[in-house]
C-alpha positions in Angstrom: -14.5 13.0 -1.8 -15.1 11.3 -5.2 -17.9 9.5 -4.1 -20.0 13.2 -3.0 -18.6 14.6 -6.3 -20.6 11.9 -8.1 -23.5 11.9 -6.0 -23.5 15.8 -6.4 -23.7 15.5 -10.7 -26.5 12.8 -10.2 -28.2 15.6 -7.7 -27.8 18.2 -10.5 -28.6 16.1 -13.7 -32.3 15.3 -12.2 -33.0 18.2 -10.6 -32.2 20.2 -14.7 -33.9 17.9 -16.1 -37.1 17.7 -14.0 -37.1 21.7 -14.7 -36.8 21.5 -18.5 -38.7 18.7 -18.8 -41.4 20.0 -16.7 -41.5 23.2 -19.4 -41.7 20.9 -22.2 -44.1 18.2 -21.3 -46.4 19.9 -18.6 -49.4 20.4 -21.1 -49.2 17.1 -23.1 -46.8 14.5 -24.2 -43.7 14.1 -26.3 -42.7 10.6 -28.0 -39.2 10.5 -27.9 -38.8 7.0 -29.7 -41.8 6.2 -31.2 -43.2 2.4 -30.1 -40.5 2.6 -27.4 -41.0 5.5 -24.8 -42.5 9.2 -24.9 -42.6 11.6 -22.4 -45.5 12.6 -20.4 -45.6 14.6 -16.8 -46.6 12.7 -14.0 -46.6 14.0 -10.9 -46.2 11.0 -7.9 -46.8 11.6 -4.2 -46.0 8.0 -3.3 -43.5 5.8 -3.9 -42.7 2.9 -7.2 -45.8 2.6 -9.5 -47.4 5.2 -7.1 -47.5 3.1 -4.0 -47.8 4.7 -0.5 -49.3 7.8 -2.1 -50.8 8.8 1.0 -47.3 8.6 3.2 -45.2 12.0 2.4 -43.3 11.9 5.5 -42.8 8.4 6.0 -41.2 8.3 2.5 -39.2 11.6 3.6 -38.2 9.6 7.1 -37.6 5.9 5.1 -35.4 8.2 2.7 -33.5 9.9 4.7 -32.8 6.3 6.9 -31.7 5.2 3.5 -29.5 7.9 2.7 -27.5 8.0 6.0 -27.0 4.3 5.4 -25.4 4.8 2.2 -23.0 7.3 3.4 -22.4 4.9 6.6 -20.9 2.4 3.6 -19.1 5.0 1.1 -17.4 6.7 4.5 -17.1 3.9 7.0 -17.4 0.7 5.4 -16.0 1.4 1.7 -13.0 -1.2 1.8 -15.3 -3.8 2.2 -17.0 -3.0 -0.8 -14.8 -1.9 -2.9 -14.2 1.3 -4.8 -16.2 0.8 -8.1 -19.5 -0.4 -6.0 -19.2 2.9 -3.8 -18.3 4.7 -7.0 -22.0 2.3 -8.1 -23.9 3.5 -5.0 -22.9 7.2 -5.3 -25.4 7.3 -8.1 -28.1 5.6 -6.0 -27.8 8.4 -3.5 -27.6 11.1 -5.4 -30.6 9.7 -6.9 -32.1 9.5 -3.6 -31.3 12.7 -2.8 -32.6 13.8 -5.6 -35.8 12.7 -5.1 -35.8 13.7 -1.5 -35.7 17.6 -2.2 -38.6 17.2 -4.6 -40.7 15.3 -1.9 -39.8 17.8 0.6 -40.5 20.9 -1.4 -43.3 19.7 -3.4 -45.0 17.2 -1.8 -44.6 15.1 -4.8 -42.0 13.5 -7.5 -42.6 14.7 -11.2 -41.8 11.8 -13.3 -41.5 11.5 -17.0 -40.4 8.7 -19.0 -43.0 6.5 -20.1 -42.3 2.8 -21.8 -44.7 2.5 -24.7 -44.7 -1.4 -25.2 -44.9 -2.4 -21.9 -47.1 -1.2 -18.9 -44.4 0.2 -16.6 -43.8 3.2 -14.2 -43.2 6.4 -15.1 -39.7 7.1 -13.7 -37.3 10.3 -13.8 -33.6 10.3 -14.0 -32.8 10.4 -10.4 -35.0 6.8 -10.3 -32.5 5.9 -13.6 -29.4 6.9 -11.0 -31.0 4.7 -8.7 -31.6 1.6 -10.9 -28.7 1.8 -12.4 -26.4 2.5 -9.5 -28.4 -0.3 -7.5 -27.8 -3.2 -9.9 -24.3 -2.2 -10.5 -23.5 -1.9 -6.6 -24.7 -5.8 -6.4 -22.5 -6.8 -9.3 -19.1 -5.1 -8.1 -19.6 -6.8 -4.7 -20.7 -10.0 -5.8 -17.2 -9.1 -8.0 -15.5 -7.9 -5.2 -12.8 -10.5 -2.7 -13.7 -10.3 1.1 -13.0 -11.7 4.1 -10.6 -14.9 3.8 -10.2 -14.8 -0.1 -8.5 -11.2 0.1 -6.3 -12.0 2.8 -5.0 -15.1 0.6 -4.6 -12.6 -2.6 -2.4 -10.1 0.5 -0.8 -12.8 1.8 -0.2 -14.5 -1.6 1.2 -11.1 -3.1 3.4 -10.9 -0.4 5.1 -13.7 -0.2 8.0 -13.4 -3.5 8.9 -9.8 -1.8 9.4 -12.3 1.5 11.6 -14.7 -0.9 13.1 -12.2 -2.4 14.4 -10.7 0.5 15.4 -14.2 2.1 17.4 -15.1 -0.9 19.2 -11.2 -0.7 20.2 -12.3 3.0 21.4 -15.6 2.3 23.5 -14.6 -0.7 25.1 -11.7 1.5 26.0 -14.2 4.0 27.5 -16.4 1.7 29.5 -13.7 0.0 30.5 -12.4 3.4 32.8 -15.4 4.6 34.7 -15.1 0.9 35.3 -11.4 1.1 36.4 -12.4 5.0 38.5 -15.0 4.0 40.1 -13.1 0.9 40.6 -10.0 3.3 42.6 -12.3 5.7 44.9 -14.3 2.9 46.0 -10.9 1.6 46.6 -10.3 5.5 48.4 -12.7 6.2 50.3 -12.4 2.7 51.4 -8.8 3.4 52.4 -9.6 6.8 54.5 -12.8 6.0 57.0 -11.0 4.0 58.2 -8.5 7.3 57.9 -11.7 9.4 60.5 -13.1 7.2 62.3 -9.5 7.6 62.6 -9.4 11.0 63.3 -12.9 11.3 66.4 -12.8 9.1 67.1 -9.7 10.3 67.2 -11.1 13.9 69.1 -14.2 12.2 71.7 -11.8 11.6 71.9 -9.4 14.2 71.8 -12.3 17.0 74.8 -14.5 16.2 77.0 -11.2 16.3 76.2 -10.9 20.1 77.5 -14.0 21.5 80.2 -14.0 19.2 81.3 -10.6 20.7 80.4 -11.9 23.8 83.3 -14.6 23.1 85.4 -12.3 22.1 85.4 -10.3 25.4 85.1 -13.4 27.5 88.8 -15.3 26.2 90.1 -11.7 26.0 89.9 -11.6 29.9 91.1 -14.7 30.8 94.5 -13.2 28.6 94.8 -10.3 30.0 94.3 -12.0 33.7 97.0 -14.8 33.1 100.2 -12.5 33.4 99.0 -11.9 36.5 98.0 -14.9 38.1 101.5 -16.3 36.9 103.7 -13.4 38.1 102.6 -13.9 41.7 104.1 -16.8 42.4 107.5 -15.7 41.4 107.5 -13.0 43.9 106.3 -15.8 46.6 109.6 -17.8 45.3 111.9 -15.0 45.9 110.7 -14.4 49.2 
């Protein structure tokens, strides 16, 4: 959305000036730096230095081409650009454009900024937007990483996050077995005491049993004697 935004001010910027301009320059010309450049009104049918003068709609067809191309790279192809040579090559088409509508509507481009010290072609500010955007767009790419180089600089800015992770793992699983092993000695700490309990306990409890068990067994045999011994008196008698 930038990009149109952009291209839509380079679209407005030309097309007020050309107007005002035109208003101020129509009938003669202006110097705006004196022994540098002046403004005059020129009004092109062709091309650069007024090439192809006789080719309207082959200029409208070869700028039109041009101007579905650049959108084909702002819209389609910008990542492999980069964002400040698309933001570059916004100007160039709204230069273009701006251009365009004057060759469609007039049949001509008015240009009016003349160098005085050097025989040049009288250019407009949509062919500064063009220029300027042109030239910038070729030194932001040239600037620009693609292909394997950008990848690296990914792959390369990726990799302490990768470490970093790694070394959050391996410390976890380190700390892991201590917190285990500290979990089980208080364990088997706080269990060790009621083993002990129950052991002593059962130390206690048990030796009573077979004492009892004693107890009952010789007081049998005691009470049992009398009788075994009294039988054999009545046997005696008889």
């Amino acid at each position: 959305m930038l990009y149109l935004i952009i291209a839509a001010a380079a679209i407005l910027l030309d097309q007020i000036s050309k107007h005002y301009l035109t208003l101020l320059v129509k009938d003669g010309s202006v110097r705006l730096i004196p022994g540098i450049i002046r403004l005059v009104y020129v009004e092109n049918t062709g091309a650069a230095f007024s090439m192809f003068s006789s080719m309207r709609w082959a200029l409208v067809a070869t700028s039109i081409v041009a101007i579905a191309g650049i959108l084909a790279i702002l819209f389609r192809f910008s990542r492999h650009f980069g964002k400040p040579a698309c933001y570059a090559l916004s100007l160039v088409l709204g230069g273009a454009v701006g251009n365009l509508i004057d060759r469609v509507l007039f049949g001509y481009v008015a240009d009016f900024f003349e160098f005085e010290f050097v025989r040049f072609a009288v250019f407009n500010v949509a062919d500064i937007f063009i220029t300027v955007g042109g030239i910038a767009f070729i030194i932001f790419y040239l600037l620009h990483p693609t292909g394997d180089a950008s990848k690296k600089k990914a792959t390369a800015g990726e990799a302490p996050d990768a470490v970093t992770v790694t070394e959050g793992l391996a410390q976890e699983t380190i700390e892991s077995p201590e917190d285990g092993a500290a979990e089980n000695r208080i364990a088997s700490e706080s269990g060790a005491p009621e083993n002990i309990a129950v052991s002593e306990s059962g130390e206690t409890e048990n030796p009573a049993l077979p004492n009892s068990d004693m107890a009952e067994n010789t007081a049998a045999p005691e009470h049992g004697a009398p009788d075994l011994q009294t039988e054999p008196d009545n046997d005696a008698e008889d």
